[in-house]
C-alpha positions as CSV (number, residue, x, y, z in Angstrom):
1,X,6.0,-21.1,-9.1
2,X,3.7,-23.3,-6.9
3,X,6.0,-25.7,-6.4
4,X,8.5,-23.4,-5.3
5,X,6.1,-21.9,-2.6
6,X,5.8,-25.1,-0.9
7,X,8.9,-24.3,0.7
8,X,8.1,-20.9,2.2
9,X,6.6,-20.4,5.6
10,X,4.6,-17.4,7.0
11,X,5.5,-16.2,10.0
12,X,4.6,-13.0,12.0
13,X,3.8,-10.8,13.0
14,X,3.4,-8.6,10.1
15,X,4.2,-4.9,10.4
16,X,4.2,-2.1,7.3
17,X,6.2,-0.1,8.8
18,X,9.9,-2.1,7.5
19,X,8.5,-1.5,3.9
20,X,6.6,2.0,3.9
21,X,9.8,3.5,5.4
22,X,12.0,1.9,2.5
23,X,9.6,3.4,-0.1
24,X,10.0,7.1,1.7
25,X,13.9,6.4,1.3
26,X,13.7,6.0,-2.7
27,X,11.3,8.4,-3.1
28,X,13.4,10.9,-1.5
29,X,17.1,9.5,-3.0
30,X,15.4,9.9,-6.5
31,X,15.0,14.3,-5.2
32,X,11.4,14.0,-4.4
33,X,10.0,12.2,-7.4
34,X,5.9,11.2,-6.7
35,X,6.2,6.9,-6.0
36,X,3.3,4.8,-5.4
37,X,3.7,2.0,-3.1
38,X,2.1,-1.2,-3.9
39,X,1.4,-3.4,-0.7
40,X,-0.4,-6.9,-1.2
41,X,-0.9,-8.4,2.0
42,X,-3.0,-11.7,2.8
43,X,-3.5,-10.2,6.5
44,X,-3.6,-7.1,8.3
45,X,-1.0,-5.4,10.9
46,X,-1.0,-8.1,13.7
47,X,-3.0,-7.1,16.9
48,X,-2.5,-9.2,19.9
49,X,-4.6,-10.4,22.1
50,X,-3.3,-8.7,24.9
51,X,-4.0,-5.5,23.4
52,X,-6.3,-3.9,25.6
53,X,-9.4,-1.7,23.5
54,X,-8.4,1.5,22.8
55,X,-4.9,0.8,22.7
56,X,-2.7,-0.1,19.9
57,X,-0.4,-3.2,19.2
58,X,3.6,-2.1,19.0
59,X,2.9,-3.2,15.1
60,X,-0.1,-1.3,14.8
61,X,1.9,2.0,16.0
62,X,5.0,1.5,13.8
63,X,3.0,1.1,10.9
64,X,0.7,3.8,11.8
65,X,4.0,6.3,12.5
66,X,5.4,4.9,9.2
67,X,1.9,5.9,7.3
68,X,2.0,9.4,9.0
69,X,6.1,10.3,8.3
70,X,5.5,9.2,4.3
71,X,3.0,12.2,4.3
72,X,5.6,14.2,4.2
73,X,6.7,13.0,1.0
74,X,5.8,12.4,-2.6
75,X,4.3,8.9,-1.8
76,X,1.4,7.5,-2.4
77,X,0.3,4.3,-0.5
78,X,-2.2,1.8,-2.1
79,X,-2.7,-1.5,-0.2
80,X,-4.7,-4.7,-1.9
81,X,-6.1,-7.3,0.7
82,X,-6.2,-11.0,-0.5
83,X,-7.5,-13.6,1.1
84,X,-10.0,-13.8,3.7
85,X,-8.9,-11.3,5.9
86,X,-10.1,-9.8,8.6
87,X,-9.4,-6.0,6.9
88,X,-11.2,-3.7,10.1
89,X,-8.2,-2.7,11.1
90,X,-6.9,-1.6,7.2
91,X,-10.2,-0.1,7.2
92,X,-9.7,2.2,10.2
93,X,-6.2,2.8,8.8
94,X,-8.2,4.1,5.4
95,X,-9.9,6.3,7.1
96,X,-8.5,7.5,10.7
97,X,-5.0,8.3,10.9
98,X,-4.7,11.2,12.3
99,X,-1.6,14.2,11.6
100,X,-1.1,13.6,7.7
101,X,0.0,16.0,5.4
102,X,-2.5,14.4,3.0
103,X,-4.5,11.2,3.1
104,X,-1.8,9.2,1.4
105,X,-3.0,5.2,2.1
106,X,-5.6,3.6,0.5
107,X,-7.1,0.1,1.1
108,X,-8.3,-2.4,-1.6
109,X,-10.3,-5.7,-0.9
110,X,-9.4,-7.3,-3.8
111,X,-11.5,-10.8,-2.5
112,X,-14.6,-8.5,-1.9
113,X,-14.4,-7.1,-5.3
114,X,-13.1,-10.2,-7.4
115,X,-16.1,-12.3,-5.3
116,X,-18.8,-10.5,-6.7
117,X,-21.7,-11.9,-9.1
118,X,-20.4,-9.3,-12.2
119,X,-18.6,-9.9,-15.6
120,X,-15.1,-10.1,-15.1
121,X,-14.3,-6.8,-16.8
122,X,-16.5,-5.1,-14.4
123,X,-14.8,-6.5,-11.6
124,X,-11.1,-5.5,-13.4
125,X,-12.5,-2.2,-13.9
126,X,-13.9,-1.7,-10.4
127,X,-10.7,-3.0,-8.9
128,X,-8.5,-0.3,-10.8
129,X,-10.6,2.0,-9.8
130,X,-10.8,1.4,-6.3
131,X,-7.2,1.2,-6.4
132,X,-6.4,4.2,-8.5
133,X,-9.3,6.9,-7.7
134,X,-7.3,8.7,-4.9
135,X,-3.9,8.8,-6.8
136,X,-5.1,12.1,-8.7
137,X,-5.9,13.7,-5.6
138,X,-2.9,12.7,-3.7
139,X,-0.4,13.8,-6.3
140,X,-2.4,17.1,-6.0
141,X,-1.7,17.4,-2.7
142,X,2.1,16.8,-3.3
143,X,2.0,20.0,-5.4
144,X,0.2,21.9,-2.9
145,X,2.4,20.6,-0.6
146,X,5.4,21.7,-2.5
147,X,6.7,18.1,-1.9
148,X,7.4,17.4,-5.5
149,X,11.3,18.0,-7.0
150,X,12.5,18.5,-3.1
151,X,15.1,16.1,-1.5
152,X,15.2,15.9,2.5
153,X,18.6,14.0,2.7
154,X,17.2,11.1,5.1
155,X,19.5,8.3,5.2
156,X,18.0,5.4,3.2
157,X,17.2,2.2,4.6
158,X,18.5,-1.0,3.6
159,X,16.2,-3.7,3.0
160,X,17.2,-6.8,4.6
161,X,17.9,-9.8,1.7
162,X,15.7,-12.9,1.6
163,X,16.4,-16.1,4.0
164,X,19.3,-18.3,2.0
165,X,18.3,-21.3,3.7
166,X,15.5,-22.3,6.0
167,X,16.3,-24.7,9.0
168,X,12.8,-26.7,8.2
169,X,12.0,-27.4,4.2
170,X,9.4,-29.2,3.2
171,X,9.0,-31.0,-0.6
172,X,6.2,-32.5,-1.9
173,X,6.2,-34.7,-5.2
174,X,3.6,-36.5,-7.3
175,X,4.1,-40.4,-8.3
176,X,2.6,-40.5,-11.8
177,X,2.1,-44.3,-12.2
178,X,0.7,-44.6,-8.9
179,X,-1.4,-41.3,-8.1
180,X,-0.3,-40.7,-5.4
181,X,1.6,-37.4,-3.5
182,X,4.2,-38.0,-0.9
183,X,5.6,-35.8,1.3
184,X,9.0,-35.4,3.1
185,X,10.5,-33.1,6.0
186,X,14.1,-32.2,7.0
187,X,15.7,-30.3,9.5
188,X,18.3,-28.4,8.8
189,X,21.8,-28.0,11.3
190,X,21.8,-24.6,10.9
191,X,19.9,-22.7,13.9
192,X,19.0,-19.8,12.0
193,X,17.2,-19.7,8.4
194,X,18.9,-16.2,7.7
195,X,22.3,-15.8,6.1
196,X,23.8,-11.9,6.2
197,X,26.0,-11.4,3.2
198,X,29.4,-9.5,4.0
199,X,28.1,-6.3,1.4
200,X,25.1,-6.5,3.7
201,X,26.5,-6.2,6.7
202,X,28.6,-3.4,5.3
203,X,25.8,-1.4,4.1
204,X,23.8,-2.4,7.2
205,X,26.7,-0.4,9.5
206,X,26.2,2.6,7.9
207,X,22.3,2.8,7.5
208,X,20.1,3.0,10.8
209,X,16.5,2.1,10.9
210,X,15.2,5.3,11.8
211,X,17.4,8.4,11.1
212,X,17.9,10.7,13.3
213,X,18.3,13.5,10.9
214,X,14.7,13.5,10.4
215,X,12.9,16.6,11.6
216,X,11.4,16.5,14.8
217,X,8.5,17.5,13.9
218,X,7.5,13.8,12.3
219,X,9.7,12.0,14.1
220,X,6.8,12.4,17.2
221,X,4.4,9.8,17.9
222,X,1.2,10.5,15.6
223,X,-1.2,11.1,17.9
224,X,0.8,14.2,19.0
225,X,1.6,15.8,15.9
226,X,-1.2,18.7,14.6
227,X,-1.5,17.5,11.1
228,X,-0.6,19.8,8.2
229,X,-3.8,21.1,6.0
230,X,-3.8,22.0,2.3
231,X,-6.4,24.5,0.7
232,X,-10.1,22.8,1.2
233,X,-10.5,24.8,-2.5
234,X,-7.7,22.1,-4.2
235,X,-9.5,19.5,-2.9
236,X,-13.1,20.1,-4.0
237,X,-11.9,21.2,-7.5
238,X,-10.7,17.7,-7.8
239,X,-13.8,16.6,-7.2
240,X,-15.7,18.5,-9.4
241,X,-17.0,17.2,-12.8
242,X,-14.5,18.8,-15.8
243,X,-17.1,19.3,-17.9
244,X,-19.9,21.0,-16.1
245,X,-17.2,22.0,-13.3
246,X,-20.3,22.2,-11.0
247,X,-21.3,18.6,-10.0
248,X,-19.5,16.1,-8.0
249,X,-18.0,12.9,-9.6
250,X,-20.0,10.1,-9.3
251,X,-19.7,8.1,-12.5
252,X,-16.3,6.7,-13.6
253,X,-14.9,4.7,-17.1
254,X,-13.3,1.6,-17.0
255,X,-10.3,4.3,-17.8
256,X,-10.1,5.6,-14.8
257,X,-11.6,8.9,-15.5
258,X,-14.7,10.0,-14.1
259,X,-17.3,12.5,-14.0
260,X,-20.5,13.6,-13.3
261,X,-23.5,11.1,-14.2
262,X,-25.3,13.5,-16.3
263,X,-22.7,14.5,-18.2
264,X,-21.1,11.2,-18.8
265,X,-24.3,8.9,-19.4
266,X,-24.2,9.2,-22.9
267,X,-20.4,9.7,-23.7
268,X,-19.3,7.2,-26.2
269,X,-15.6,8.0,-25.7
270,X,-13.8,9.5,-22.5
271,X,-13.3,12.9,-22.8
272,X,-9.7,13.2,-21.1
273,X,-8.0,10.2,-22.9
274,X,-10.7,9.6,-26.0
275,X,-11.1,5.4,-25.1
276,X,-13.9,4.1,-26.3
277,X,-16.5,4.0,-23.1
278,X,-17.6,-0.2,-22.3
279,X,-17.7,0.0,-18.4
280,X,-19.7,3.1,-16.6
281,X,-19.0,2.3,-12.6
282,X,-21.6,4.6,-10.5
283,X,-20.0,6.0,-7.5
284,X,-21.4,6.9,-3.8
């Protein structure tokens, strides 16, 4: 595997958009089952430096308007930073997009969590769980919703194949007797590193990037939409403890499941799915 990624080469800039719009076409081909997009990015949605404050990079909105259009669907979206980052920006998308159906994107660190000075189960357990804690919640809201079992008809879009060959590859090997690694570069005649397939092109005639069919409601910019609310009473009953059904959750299980602290201090085995309790995570 390593030796296989010596060849690749990263290049920008990086949008969501491409992917989180491919996720809404599956989810609604399949009639509206609930999906959950998993997004592991080493760096955020590029931001220019001409980008003036207050203003947002052509990246930034089509990954924002992608983020916005999957609320209207059965889709959660859960994204892991690796790496070094910087994550402010995933950290704003967390938490500020505006005109959502539901709050449907959630941000991991997973070099924040995985750097801490904690056992390594702790660190497994409180990575799942910052990953999965919202999921329960979101699915809700696609039954509130009435987003669940209900197919819209958008066209799908195609994903585009990988590169078939790259016009600069790079190979590195290792001399055993000598100790020594040696590297060597080639150009290739080619002009492009991206090869389109004639099935591709085909199916890339008949798909557009984004369908027009789509209501035109979501197919505004976000910031002018007025975003969709679901019962505030939904929400906070997710929320709630399921045992005492009066306090908030602030204690989860290396499960997944969580509760209230005083009612799950001394559990010895979860009371949803009956694992035995190791890990006890407070949340605040």
């Amino acid at each position: 595997m390593y030796g296989n990624n010596l060849d690749l080469t990263c290049t920008g800039p990086t949008s969501f958009a491409p992917i989180i719009e491919t996720a809404i076409g599956i989810a609604d081909s399949t009639g509206g089952q609930y999906h959950v997009l998993l997004i592991i990015a080493d760096g955020q949605v590029t931001r220019s430096v001409d980008t003036q404050s207050g203003q947002l990079s052509p990246q930034e909105r089509d990954t924002i308007d992608a983020i916005v259009k999957a609320s209207h669907f059965p889709l959660s979206i859960v994204l892991v930073g690796v790496g070094d980052g910087p994550w402010d920006m995933m950290h704003k998308f967390d938490d500020n997009i505006p005109a959502r159906s539901f709050d449907n994107f959630q941000f991991v660190n997973f070099t924040e969590i995985m750097s801490k000075s904690i056992a390594a189960d702790r660190k497994e357990a409180e990575f799942a769980l910052s990953a999965l804690m919202e999921i329960p919640t979101q699915y809700k809201a696609t039954l509130d919703l009435q987003l669940l079992g209900r197919r819209q008809g958008i066209p799908p879009r195609v994903p585009l194949p990988p590169p078939t060959r790259t016009p600069y590859s790079r190979s590195t090997s290792f001399d055993q007797q000598s100790g020594v690694y040696s590297r060597s570069s080639s150009f290739g005649q080619q002009t492009s590193g991206f090869q389109q397939s004639d099935s591709f092109k085909q199916r890339q005639h008949g798909a557009t990037r984004r369908p027009d069919s789509y209501s035109s409601e979501s197919s505004q910019p976000a910031a002018s939409r007025i975003p969709d609310t679901y019962a505030s009473e939904s929400s906070e009953s997710t929320l709630s403890c399921a045992i005492c059904m009066d306090k908030s959750k602030d204690l989860a299980f290396g499960c997944g499941h969580q509760t209230c602290y005083d009612c799950g201090k001394n559990l010895v085995r979860c009371p949803m799915c009956q694992q035995h309790i190791t890990t006890r995570i407070r949340l605040y």
